[in-house]
C-alpha positions in Angstrom: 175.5 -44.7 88.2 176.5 -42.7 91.3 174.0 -41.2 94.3 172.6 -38.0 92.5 171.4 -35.5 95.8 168.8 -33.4 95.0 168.9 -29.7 95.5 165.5 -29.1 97.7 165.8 -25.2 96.1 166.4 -25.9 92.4 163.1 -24.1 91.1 163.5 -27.1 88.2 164.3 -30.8 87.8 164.1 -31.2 83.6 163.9 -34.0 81.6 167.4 -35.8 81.3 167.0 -38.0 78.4 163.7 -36.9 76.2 164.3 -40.1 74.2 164.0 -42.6 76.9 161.8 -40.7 79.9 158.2 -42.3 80.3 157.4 -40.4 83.1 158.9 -37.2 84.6 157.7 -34.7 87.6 158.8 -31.7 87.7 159.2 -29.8 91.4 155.4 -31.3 91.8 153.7 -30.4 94.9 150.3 -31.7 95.9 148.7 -30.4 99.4 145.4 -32.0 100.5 142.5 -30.7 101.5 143.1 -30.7 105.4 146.5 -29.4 104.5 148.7 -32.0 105.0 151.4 -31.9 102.5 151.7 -34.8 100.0 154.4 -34.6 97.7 156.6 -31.1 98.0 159.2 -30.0 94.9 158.8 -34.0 93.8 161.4 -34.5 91.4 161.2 -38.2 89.6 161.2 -39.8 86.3 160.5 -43.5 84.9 162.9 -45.0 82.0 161.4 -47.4 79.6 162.2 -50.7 80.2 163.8 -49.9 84.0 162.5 -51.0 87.8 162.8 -47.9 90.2 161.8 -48.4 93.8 160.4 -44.9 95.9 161.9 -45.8 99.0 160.7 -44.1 102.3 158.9 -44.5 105.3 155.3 -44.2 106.0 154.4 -40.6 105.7 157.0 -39.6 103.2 154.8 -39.0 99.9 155.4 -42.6 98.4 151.8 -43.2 98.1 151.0 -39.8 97.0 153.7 -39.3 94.2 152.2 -42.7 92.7 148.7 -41.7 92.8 150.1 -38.2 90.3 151.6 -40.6 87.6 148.4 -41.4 86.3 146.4 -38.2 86.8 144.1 -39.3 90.1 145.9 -36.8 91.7 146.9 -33.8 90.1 149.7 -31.5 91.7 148.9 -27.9 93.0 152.4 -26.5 91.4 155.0 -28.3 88.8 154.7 -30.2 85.7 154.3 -33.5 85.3 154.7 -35.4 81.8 153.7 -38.7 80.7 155.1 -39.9 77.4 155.7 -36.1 76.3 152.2 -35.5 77.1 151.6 -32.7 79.8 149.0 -33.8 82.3 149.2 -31.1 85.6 146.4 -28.8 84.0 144.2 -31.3 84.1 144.7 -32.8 80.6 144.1 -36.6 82.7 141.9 -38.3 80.2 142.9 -41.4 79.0 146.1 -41.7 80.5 144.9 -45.1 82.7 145.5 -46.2 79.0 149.4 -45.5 79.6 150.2 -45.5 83.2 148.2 -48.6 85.5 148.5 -47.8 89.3 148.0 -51.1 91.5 146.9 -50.0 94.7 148.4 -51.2 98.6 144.5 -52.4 99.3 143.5 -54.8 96.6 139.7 -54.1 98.1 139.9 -50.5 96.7 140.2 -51.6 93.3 138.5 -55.1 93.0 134.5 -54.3 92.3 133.0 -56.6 89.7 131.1 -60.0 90.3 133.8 -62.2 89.3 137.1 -62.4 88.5 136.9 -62.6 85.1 134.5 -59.7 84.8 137.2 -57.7 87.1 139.9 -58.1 84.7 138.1 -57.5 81.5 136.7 -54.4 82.8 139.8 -52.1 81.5 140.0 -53.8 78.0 136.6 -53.7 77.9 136.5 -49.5 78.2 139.6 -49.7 75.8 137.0 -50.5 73.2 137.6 -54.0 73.0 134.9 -56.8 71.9 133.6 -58.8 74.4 135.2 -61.8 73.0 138.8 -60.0 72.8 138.2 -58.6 76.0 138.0 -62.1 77.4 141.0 -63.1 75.4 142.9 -60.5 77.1 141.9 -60.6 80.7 142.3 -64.8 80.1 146.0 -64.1 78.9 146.6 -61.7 81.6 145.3 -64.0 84.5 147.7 -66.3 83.1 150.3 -64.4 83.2 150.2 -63.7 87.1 148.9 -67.6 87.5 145.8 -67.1 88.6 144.1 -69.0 86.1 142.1 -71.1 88.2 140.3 -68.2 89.9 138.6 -67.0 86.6 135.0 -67.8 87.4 135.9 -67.0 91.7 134.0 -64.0 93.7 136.6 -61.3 94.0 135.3 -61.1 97.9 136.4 -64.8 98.9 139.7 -64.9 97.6 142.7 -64.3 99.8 144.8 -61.4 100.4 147.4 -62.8 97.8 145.1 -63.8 95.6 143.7 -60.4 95.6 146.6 -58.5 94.4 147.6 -61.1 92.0 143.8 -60.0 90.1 144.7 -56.5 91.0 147.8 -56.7 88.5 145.9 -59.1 86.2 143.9 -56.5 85.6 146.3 -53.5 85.0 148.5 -55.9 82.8 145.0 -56.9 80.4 145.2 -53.0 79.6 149.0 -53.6 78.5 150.3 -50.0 79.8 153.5 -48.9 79.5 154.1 -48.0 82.9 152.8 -50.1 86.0 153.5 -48.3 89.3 152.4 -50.5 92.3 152.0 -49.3 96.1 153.6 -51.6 98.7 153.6 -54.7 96.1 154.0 -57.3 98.5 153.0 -55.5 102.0 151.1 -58.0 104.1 151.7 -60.6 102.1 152.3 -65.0 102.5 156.2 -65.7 101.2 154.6 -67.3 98.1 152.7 -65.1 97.2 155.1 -62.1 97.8 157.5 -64.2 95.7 155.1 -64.7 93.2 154.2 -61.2 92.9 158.5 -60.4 92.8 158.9 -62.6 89.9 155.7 -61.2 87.9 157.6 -58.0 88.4 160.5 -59.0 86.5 159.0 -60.8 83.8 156.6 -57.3 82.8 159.9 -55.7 82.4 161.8 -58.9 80.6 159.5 -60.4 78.5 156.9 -57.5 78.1 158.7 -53.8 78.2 157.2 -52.8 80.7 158.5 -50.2 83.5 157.5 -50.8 87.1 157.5 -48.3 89.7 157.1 -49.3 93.1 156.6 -47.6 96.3 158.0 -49.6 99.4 159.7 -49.5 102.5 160.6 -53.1 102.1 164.3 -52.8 101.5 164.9 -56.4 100.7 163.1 -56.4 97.9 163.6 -53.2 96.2 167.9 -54.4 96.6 166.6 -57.7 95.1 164.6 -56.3 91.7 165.1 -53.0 91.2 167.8 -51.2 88.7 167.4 -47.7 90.7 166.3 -46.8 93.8 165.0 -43.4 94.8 165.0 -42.1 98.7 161.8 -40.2 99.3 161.7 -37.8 102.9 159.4 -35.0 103.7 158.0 -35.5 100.1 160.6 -35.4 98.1 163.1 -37.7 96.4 166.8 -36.5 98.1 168.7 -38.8 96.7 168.8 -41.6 93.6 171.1 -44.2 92.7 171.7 -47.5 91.6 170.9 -50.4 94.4 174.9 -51.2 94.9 175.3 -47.6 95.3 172.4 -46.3 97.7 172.2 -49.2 100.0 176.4 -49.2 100.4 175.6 -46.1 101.9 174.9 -46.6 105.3 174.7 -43.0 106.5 172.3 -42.1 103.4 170.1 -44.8 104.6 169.4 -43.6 108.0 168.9 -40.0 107.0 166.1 -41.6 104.3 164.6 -43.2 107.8 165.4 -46.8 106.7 167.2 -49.7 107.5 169.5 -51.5 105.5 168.3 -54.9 103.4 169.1 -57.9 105.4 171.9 -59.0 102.8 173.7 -55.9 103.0 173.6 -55.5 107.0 174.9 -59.0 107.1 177.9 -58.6 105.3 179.3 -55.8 106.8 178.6 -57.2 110.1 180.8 -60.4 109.1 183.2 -57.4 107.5 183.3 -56.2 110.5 183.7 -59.3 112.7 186.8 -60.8 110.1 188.8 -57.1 110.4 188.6 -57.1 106.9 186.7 -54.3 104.6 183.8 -55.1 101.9 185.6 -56.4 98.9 182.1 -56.4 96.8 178.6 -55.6 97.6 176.4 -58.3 97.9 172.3 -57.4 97.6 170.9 -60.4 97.4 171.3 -63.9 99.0 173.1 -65.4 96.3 175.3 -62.4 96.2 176.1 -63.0 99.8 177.2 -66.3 99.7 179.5 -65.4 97.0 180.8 -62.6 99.3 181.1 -64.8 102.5 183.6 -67.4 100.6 185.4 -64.1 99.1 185.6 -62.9 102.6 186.7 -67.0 104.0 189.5 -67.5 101.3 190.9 -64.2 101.9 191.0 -64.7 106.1 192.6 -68.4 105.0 195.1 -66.9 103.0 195.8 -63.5 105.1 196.7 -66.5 107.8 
């Protein structure tokens, strides 16, 4: 895959492959109330079975953009589709079913009395029985490994423990699309590592396609299979991870920095006189690079 620039005046973005597009916005624009500008000409789609990180700063649209995919917001001009299903004139219902949106603050989506209750909540208004409800929000607290916390009080858990029942209880509704806002912001290590690897296994072991919003380049180099640049509420550019973030320029103009992984290695680059002979992303990947880099000074000398 190479960096695809978007054309701010193309009056359309459509679908590129019908067959495998969840999720696709078309030139979307949402303007709030007070209006501030959301999203403007938003043009975006979700594969099944893919990882794509909306990259930006604060203030760029990412939070916005992921509150359209499953109809809280709706946009003021373009189309949006969800599973060939048209949704921007209001046609909304049901489609929590299909698309489950994990918020930044765990508080704004954590209500019931206990954990359990919390999590069976979606399957129950799927039209589940109580019993299979319980089934399912007992498999999905499992799934994130928070099983010990079925019978705790949503309001005395932890900020990691919080967001783990947050996705617990998006996953009990088994959508097809979970898009997640700043997964791991504020986060301990563990549980930001525990969150990282729940990512991948909905997309390994269940099908599942994950959007998420961050500005954490680290992770989005780490776990996702395409990254998309969001500025002044639009995506500008898309590519895949070895692609964007080996593009150092593209990455300042997006208002970023580069992951740690990738800055490091073209520093050493750099320091050894020699240029990048692969592109490293994640730790692993750079100590591979670093020996690459040692053999070939040993050898040069």
């Amino acid at each position: 895959m190479t960096i695809i620039r978007r054309n701010p005046e193309a009056p359309h973005c459509p679908p590129l492959d019908h067959d495998r597009e969840l999720i696709h916005v078309d030139c979307a624009s949402h303007t709030y109330p007070d209006g501030s500008v959301g999203i403007h000409d938003m043009c975006f789609y979700v594969l099944k079975h893919e990882i794509v990180a909306i990259c930006g700063p604060n203030g760029s649209g990412k939070s916005t953009l992921i509150e359209h995919l499953n109809g809280l917001l709706l946009p003021s001009l373009g189309t949006i589709w969800v599973n060939g299903r048209t949704i921007s004139g209001g046609e909304q219902a049901g489609l929590w079913k299909e698309v489950g949106v994990v918020f930044q603050h765990s508080d704004d989506q954590l209500f019931a009395p206990t954990v359990l209750d919390d999590v069976m909540f979606g399957p129950l208004n799927l039209g589940l029985s109580p019993d299979d409800a319980r089934a399912r929000a007992i498999e999905a607290l499992g799934m994130v490994g928070a099983s010990d916390l079925v019978h705790k009080l949503p309001n005395y858990l932890s900020g990691g423990q919080k967001r783990l029942i947050s996705i617990a209880g998006i996953i009990a509704m088994k959508p097809r699309v979970i898009a997640m806002d700043e997964p791991t912001s504020d986060l301990d290590p563990v549980h930001a590592g525990m969150i990282e690897d729940i990512i991948i296994d909905l997309r390994e072991q269940l099908g599942i396609s994950i959007v998420i919003a961050t500005h954490d380049m680290d992770l989005a180099a780490r776990i996702a299979d395409r990254i998309c640049l969001v500025r002044n509420g639009a995506v500008f550019a898309e590519g895949a991870p070895q692609e964007i973030f080996y593009d150092p320029s593209l990455i300042r103009e997006a208002g970023l920095k580069l992951p740690t992984s990738v800055q490091t290695y073209l520093d050493l680059c750099r320091a050894a006189g020699a240029g990048p002979v692969s592109r490293p992303l994640t730790t692993d990947d750079l100590v591979i690079a670093l020996q690459e880099i040692t053999t070939a000074g040993k050898t040069g000398s």
